[in-house]
NUNUZA-12277 format. One record per residue: x, y, z of N, C-alpha, C, O in turn. Coordinates in steps of 0.2 Angstrom, whole numbers, plus 2048, in hexadecimal, padded with zeros to 3 digits. Layout:
BEGIN
((X Y Z) (X Y Z) (X Y Z) (X Y Z));
...
//
This chain:
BEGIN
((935 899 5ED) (931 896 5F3) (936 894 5F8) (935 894 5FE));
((93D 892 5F5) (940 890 5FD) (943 895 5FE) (943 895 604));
((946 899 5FD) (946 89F 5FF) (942 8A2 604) (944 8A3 60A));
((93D 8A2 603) (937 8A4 608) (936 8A0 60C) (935 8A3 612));
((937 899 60C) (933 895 612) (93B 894 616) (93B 893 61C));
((940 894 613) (945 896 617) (946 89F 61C) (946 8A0 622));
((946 8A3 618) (941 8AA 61D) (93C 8A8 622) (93C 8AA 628));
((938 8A4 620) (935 8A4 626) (937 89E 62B) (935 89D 631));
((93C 898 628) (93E 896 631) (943 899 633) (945 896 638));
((946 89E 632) (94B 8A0 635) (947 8A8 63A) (94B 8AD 63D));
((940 8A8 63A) (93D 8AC 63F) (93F 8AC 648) (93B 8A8 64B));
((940 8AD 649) (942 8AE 64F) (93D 8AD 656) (93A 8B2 657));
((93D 8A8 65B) (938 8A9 660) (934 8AD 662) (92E 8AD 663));
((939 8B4 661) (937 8BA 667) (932 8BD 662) (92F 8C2 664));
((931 8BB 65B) (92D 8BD 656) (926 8BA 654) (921 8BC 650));
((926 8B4 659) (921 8B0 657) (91B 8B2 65D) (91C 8B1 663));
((915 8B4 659) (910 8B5 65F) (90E 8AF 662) (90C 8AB 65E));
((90F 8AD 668) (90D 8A6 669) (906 8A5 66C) (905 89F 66D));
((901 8A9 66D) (8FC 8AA 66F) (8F7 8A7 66A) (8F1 8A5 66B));
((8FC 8A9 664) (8F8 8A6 65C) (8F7 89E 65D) (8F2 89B 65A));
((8FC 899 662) (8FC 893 660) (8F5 894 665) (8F0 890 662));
((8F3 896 669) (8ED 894 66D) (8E6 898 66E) (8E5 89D 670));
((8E2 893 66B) (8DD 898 66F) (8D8 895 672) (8D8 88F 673));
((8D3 899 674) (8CC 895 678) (8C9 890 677) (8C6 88C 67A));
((8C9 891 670) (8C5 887 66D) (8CD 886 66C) (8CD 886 666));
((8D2 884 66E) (8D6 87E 66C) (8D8 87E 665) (8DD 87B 663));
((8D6 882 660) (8D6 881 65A) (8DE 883 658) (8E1 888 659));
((8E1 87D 654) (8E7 880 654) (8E9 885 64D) (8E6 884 647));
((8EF 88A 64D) (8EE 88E 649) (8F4 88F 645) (8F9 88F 648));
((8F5 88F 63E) (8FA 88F 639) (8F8 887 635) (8F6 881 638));
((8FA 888 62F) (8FA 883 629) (8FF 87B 62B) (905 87A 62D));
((8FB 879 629) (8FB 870 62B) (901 871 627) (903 874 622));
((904 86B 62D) (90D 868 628) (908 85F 626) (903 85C 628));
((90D 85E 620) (90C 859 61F) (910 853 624) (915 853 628));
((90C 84E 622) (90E 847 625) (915 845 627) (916 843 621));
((91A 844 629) (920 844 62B) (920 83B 62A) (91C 837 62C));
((926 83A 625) (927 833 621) (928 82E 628) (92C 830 62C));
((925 828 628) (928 825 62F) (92D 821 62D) (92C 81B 62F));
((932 821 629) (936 81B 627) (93D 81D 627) (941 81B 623));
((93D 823 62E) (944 824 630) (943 824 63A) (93E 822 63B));
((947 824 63E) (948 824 644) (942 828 647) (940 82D 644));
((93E 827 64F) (93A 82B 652) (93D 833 64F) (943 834 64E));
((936 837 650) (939 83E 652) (932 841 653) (92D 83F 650));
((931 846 658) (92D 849 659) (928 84C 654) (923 84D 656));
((929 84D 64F) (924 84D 64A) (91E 848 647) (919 848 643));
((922 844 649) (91E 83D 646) (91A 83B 64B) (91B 83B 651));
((914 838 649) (90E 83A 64C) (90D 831 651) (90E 82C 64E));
((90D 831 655) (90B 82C 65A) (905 826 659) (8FF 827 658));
((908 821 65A) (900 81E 65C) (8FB 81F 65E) (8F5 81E 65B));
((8FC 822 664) (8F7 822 666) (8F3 82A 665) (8EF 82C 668));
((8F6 82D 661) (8F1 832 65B) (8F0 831 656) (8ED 836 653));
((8F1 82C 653) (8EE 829 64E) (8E3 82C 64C) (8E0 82E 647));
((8E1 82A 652) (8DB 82C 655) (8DA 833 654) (8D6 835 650));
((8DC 837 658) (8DB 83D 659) (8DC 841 650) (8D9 846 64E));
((8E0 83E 64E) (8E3 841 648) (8DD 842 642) (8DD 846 63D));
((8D6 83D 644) (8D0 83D 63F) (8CC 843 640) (8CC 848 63C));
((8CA 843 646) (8C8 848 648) (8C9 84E 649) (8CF 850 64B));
((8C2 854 649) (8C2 85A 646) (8CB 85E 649) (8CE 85C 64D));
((8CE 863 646) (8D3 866 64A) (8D1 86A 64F) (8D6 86D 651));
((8CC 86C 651) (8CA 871 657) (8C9 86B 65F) (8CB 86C 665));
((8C8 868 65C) (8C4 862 660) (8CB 860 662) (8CC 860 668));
((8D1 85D 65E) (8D6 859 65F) (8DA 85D 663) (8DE 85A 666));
((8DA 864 662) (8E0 869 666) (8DC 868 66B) (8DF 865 66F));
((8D7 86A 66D) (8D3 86C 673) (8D3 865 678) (8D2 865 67E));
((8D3 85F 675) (8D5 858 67A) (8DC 858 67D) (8DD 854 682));
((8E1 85F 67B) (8E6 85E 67E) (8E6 862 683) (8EB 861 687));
((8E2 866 684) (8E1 86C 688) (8E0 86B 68F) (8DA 86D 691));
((8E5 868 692) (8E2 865 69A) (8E4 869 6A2) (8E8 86E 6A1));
((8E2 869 6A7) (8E3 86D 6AC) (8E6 867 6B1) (8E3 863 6B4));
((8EC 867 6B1) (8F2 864 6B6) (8F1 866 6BE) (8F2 86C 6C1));
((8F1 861 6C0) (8F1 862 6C8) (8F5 85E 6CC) (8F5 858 6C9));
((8F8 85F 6D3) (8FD 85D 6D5) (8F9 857 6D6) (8F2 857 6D6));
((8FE 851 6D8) (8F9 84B 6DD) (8FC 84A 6E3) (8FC 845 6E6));
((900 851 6E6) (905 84E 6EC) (907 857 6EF) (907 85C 6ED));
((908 855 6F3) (909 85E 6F9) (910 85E 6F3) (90F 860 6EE));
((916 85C 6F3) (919 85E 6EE) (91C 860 6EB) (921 863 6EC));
((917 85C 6E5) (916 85D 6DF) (912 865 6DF) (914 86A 6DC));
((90E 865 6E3) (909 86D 6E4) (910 873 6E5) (911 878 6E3));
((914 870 6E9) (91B 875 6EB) (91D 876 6E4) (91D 87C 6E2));
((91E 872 6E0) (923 871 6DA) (920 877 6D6) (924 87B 6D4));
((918 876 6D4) (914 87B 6D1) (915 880 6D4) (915 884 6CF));
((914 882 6DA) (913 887 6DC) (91A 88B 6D9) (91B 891 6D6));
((920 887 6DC) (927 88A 6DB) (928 88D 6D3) (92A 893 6D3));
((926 88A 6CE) (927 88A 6C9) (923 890 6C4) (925 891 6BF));
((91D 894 6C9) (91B 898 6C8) (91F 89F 6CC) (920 8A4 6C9));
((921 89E 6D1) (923 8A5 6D3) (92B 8A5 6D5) (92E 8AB 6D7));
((931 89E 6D2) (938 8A2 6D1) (938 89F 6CA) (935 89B 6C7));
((93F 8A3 6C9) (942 8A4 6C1) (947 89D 6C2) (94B 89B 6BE));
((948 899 6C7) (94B 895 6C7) (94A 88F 6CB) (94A 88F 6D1));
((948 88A 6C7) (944 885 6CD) (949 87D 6CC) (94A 87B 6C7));
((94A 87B 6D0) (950 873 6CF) (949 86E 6D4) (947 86F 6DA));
((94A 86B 6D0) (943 866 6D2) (947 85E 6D4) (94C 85C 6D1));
((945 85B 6D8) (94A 855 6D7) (946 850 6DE) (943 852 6E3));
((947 849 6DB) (943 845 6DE) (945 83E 6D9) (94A 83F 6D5));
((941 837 6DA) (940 833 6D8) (93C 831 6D3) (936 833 6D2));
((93E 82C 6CE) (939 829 6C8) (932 82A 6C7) (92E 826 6CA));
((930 82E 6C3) (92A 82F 6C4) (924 831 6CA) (91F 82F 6CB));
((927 837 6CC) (924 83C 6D2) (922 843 6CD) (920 848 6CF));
((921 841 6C6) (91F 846 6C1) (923 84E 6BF) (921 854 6BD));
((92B 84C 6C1) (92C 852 6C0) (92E 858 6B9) (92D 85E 6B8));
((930 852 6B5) (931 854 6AE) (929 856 6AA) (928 859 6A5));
((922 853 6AF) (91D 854 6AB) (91A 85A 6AC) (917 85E 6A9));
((91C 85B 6B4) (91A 861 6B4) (91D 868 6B4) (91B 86E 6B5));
((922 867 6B3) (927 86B 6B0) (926 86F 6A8) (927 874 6A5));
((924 868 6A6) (923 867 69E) (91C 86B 69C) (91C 86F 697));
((915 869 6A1) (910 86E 6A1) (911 876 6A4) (90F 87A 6A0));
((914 878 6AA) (915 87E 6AB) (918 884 6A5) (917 88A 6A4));
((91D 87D 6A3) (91F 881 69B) (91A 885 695) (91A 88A 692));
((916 87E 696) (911 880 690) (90D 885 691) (90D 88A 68D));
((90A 885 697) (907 88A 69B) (909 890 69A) (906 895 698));
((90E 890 69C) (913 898 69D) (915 89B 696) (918 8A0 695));
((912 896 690) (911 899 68A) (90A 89A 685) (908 89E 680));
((909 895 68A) (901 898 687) (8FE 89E 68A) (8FA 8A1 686));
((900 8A1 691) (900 8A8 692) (904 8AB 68F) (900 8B1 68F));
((907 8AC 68D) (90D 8B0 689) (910 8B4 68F) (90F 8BA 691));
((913 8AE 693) (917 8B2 697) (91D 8AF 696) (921 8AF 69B));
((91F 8AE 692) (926 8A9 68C) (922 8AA 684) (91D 8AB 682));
((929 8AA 683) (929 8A9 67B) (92A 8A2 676) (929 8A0 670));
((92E 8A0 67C) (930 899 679) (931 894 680) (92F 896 686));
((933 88D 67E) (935 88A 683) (939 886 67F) (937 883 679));
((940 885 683) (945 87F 683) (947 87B 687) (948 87B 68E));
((946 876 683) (949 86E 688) (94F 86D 685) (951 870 680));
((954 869 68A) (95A 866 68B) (95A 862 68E) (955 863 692));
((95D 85C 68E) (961 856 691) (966 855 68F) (969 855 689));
((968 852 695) (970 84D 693) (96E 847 68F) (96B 842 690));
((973 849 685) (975 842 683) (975 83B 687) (976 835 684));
((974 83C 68C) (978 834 691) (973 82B 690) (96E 82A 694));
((976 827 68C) (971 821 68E) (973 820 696) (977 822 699));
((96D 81B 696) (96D 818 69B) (96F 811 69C) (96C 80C 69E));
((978 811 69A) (97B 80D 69D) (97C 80A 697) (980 805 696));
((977 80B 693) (978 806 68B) (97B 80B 686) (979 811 685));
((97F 80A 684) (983 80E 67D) (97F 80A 678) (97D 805 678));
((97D 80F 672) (978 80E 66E) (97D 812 666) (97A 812 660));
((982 813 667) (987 816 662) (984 81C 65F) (97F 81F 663));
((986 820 658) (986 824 654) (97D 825 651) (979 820 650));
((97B 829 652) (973 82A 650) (973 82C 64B) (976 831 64C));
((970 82B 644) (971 82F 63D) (96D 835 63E) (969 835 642));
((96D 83A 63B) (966 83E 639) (969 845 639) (96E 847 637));
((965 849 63B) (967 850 63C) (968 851 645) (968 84D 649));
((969 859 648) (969 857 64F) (963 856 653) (964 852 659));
((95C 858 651) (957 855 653) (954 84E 653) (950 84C 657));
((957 84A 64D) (958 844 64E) (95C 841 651) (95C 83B 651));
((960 844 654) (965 841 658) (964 841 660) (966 83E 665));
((962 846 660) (95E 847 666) (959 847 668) (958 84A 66D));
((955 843 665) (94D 841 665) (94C 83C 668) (946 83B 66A));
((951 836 66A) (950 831 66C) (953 832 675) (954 82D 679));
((953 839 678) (958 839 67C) (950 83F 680) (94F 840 686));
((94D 840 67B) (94A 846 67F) (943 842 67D) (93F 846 67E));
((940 83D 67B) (93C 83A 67A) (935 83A 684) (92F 83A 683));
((937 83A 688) (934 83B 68D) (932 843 68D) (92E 844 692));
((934 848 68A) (933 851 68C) (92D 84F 685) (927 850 686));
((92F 84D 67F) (92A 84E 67A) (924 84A 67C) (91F 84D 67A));
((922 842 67F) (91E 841 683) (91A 844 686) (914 845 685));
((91E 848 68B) (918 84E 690) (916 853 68B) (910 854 68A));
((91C 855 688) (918 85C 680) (913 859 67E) (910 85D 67B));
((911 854 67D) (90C 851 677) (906 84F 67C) (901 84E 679));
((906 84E 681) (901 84F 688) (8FE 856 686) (8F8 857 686));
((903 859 686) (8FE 860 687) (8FE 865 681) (8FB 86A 681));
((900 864 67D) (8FE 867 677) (8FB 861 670) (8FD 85B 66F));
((8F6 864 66C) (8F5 85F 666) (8FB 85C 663) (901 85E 664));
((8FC 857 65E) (902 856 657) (900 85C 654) (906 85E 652));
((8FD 85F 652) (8FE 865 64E) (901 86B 652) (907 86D 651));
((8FF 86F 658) (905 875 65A) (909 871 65C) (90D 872 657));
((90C 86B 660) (914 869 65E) (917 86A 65A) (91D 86D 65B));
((915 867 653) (917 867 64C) (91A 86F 64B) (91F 86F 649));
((916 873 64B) (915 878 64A) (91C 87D 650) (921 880 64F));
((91A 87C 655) (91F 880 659) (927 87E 658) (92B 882 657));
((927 875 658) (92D 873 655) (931 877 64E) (937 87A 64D));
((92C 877 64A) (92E 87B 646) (930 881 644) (934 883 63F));
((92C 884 649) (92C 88B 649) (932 88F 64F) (934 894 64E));
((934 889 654) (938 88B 658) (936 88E 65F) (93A 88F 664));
((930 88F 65E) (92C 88F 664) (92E 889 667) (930 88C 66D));
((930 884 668) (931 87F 66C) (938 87C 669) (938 879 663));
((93E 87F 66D) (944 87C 66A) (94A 876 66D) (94C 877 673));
((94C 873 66B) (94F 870 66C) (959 871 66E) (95D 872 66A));
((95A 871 674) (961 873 674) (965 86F 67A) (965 86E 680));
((968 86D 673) (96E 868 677) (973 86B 67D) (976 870 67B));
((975 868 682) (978 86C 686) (980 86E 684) (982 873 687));
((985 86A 67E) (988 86B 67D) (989 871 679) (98F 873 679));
((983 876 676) (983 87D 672) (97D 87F 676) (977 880 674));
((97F 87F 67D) (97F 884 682) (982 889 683) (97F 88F 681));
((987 889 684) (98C 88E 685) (98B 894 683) (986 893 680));
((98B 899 683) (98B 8A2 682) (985 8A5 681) (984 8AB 683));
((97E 8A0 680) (979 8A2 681) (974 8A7 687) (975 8A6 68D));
((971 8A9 685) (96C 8AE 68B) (966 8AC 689) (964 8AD 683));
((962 8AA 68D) (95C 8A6 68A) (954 8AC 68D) (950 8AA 691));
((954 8AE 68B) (950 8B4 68D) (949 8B1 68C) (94A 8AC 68A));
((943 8B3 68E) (93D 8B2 68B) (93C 8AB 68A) (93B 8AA 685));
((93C 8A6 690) (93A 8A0 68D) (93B 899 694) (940 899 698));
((935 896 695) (937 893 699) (93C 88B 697) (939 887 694));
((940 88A 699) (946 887 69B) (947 881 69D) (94C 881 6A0));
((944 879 69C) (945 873 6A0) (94B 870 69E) (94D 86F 698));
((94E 86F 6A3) (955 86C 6A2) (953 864 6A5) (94F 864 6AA));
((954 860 6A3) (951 858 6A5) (958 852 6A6) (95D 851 6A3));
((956 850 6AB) (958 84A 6AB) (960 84C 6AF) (964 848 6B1));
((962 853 6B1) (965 857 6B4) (96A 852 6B9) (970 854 6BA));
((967 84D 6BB) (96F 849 6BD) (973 846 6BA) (977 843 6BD));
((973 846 6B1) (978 844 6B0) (97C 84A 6AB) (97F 84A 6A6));
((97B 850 6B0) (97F 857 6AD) (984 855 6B4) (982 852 6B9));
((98C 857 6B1) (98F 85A 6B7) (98E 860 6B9) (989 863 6B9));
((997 862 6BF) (992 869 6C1) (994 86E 6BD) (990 873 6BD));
((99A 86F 6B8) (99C 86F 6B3) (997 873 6AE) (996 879 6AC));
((992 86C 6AD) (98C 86F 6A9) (986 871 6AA) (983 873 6A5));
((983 86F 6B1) (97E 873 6B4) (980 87C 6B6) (97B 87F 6B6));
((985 87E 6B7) (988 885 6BB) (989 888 6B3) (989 88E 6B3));
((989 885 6AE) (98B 888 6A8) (981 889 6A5) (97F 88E 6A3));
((97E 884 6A6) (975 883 6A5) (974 88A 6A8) (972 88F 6A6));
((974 889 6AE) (96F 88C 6B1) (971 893 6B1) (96C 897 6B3));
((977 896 6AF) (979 89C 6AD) (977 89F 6A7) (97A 8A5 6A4));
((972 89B 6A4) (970 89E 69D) (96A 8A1 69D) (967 8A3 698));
((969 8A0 6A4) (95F 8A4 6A6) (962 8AB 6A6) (966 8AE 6A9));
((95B 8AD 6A0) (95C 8B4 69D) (954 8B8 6A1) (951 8B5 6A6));
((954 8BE 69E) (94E 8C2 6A0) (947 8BE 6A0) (946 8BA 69C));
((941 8BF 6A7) (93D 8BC 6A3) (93A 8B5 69F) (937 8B4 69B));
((93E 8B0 6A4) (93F 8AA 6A3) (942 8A7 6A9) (945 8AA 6AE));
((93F 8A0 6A8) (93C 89A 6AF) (942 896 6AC) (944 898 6A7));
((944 893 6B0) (94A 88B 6AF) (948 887 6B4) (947 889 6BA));
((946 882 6B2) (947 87C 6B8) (949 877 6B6) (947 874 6B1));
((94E 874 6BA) (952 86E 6B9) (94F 868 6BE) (94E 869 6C5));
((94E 863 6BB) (94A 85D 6BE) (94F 857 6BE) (953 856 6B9));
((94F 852 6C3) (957 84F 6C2) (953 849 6C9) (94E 849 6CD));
((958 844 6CA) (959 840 6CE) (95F 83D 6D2) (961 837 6D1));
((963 841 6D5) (969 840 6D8) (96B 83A 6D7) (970 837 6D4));
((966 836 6DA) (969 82F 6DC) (966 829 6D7) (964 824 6D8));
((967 82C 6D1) (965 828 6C7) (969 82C 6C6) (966 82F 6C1));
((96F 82E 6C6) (975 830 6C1) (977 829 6BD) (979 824 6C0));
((977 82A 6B4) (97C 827 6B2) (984 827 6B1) (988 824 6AE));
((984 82D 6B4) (98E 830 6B4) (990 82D 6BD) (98C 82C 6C3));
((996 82C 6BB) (99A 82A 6C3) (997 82D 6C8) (996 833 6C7));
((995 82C 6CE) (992 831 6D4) (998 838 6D4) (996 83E 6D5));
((99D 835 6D3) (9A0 83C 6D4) (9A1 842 6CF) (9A3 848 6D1));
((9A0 841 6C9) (99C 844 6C4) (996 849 6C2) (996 84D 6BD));
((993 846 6C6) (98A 848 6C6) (98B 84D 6CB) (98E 84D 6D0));
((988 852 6C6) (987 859 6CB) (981 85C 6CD) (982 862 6CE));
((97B 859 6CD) (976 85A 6CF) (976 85E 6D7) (975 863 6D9));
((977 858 6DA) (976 859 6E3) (979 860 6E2) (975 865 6E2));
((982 85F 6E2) (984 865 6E3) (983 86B 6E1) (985 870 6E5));
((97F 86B 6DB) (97B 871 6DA) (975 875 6DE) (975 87C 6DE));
((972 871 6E0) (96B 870 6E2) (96C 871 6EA) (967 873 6EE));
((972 870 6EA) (973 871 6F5) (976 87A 6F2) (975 87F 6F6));
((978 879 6EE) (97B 881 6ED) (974 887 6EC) (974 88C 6EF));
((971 884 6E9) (96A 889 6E7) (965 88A 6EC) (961 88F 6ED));
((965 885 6EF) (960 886 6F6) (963 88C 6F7) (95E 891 6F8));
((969 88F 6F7) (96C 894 6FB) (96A 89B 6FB) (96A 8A0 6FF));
((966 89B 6F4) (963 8A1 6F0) (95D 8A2 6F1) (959 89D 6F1));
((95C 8A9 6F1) (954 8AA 6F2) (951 8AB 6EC) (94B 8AC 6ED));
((953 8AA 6E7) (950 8AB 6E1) (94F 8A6 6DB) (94E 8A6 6D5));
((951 8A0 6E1) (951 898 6DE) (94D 895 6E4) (94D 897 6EA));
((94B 88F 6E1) (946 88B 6E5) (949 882 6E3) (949 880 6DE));
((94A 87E 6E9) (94C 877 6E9) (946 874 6ED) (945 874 6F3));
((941 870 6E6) (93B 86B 6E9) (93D 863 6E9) (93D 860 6E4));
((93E 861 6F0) (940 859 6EF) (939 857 6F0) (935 859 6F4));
((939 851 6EA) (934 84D 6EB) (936 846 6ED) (93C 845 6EE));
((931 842 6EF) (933 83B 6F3) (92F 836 6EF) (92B 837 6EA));
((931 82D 6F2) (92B 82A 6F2) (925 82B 6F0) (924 829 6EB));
((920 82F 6F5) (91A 82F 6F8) (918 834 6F2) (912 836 6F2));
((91B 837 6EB) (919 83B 6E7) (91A 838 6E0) (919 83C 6DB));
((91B 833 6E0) (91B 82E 6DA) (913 82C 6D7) (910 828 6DA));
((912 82E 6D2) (90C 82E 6CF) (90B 827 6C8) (908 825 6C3));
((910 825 6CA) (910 81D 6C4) (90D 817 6C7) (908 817 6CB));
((910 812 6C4) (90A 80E 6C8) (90E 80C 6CE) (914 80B 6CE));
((90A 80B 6D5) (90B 80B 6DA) (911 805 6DC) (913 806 6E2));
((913 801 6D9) (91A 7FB 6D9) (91F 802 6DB) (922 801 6E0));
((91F 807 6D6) (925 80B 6D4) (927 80E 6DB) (92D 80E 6DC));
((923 80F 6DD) (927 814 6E6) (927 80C 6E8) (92D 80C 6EB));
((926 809 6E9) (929 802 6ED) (92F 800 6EC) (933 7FF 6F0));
((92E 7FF 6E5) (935 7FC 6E3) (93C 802 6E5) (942 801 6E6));
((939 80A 6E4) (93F 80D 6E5) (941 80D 6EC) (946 80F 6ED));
((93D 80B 6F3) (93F 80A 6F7) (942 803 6F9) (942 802 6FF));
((944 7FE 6F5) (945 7F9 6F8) (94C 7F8 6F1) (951 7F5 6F3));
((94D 7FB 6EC) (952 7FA 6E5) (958 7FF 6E7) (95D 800 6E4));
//
C-alpha cells in the first residue's frame, strides 16, 4: 500500500483532469482525506473556524457555497480583470487592500475550472514584516504556510476545505518558493507571484522568465510597502520596464479602489 499511495502522489499536474475537481452541482470529487491533527502549526489543510459549520452539512451543498461570481467594485479593478484575461503577463500594483491578491487568486481558479490551466502556483517572498520570528519547524509547506496564509484565505473563498485539500495534495494547487525557482518553465498554469515588492530585481527578472506555453503570471506588489531597503526592491523598476511591452499589461490601482473598511483609504492618504 505505500508503494501505491506513493505512485500516485508523485502524478504529475499535466496528468490530472482538473475538470474532475468541478462540476455543475459543486459536488466535490475524489475520496475524503481524513481530519488533519490540529496540535502542530497553521497549514492549509487544517480546517478553519469559520468552516466548522459548513463541514456538517451535505458535500454537494458545501462545495457549491463556494461557487461565487467575483465582480470588480471599481473601473480598475474591472481593467485588472479584464487584463488578466487577455495577456500572459499581467503586474498589478496599487495600495492595501484594493483586492489585488484576491482577484488574482479568483482568476486563477477560474482559469482552472475551465481547463485553460492545469495547475496554478503561488509564490511569495519569505520576508516578515519587520518582525523576525526565527527558525519555523516542519517540513517546507509548513514553513511557508505562515507567509502565504493571505493566498490560502482567497483559495478557501472560492473553493470548498475539501477541493483545497484535495488539489494541495494532488498538486493541482502548488506551492513554490522563490528560492527553487530557478531553471524551471512553468507551462500550463496560471502563476500569482504575491507580495512582489519585497522580490529584488534580481528575482523578479529571474520569476517572470519562467512563464512557460499556455500560462498567465501576475505579479501583485505595492512599491511603496517594501520591507527590503528602497533600494533593493525591484518592483517599480520592473513594472516601468514592462509597460514597454505589448504583450504585458501594468494596472495601477489607487485609493478610490480599496474595498476594506472605509478608515483604510483615508488612513493611506494621510500615514
Amino acid at each position: 500500500m505505500g508503494k501505491r499511495n506513493a505512485a500516485k502522489r508523485m502524478k504529475t499536474a499535466s496528468e490530472v483532469n482538473t475538470s474532475a475537481w468541478f462540476e455543475e452541482t459543486g459536488r466535490v470529487r475524489g475520496p475524503r482525506l481524513q481530519a488533519i491533527d490540529g496540535g502542530r502549526s497553521w497549514h492549509p489543510d487544517d480546517a478553519d473556524q469559520k468552516y466548522k459549520r459548513a463541514a456538517t452539512a451535505p458535500e454537494g451543498d458545501r462545495a457549491q457555497r463556494y461557487q461565487k461570481n467575483v465582480k470588480p467594485r471599481s473601473e480598475n479593478q474591472a481593467r485588472l480583470m479584464e487584463a488578466m484575461d487577455e495577456y500572459a503577463l499581467v503586474a498589478a500594483l496599487g495600495p492595501a487592500g484594493t483586492g489585488k491578491t484576491y482577484l488574482a487568486i479568483c482568476k486563477a481558479v477560474e482559469a482552472l475550472q475551465k481547463g485553460k490551466v492545469s495547475r496554478i502556483i503561488l509564490s511569495r517572498p519569505a520576508v516578515e514584516a519587520g518582525e523576525q520570528i526565527g527558525f519555523l519547524p516542519g517540513a517546507m509547506e509548513d514553513k511557508l504556510a505562515p507567509y502565504l496564509r493571505p493566498l490560502y484565505d482567497a483559495l478557501s473563498d472560492r473553493l470548498s476545505p475539501g477541493q483545497l485539500k484535495h488539489m494541495l495534495a494532488e498538486g493541482v494547487i502548488e506551492i513554490a518558493p522563490i528560492g527553487f525557482m530557478r531553471g524551471r518553465t512553468l507551462n500550463n498554469a496560471f502563476i500569482v507571484i504575491d507580495e512582489a515588492q519585497n522580490c529584488t530585481y534580481t528575482q523578479l527578472k529571474m520569476l517572470l522568465t519562467r512563464l512557460g506555453w499556455h500560462s498567465t503570471m501576475v505579479i501583485t506588489g505595492d512599491p511603496a510597502q517594501s520591507d527590503l531597503l528602497p533600494e533593493f526592491s525591484g518592483l517599480a523598476n520592473a513594472a516601468e520596464r514592462l509597460e514597454k511591452l505589448e504583450g504585458a499589461a501594468v494596472v495601477k490601482l489607487e485609493g478610490q479602489d480599496v474595498v476594506r473598511h472605509p478608515l483604510v483609504a483615508d488612513m493611506l492618504s494621510v500615514l
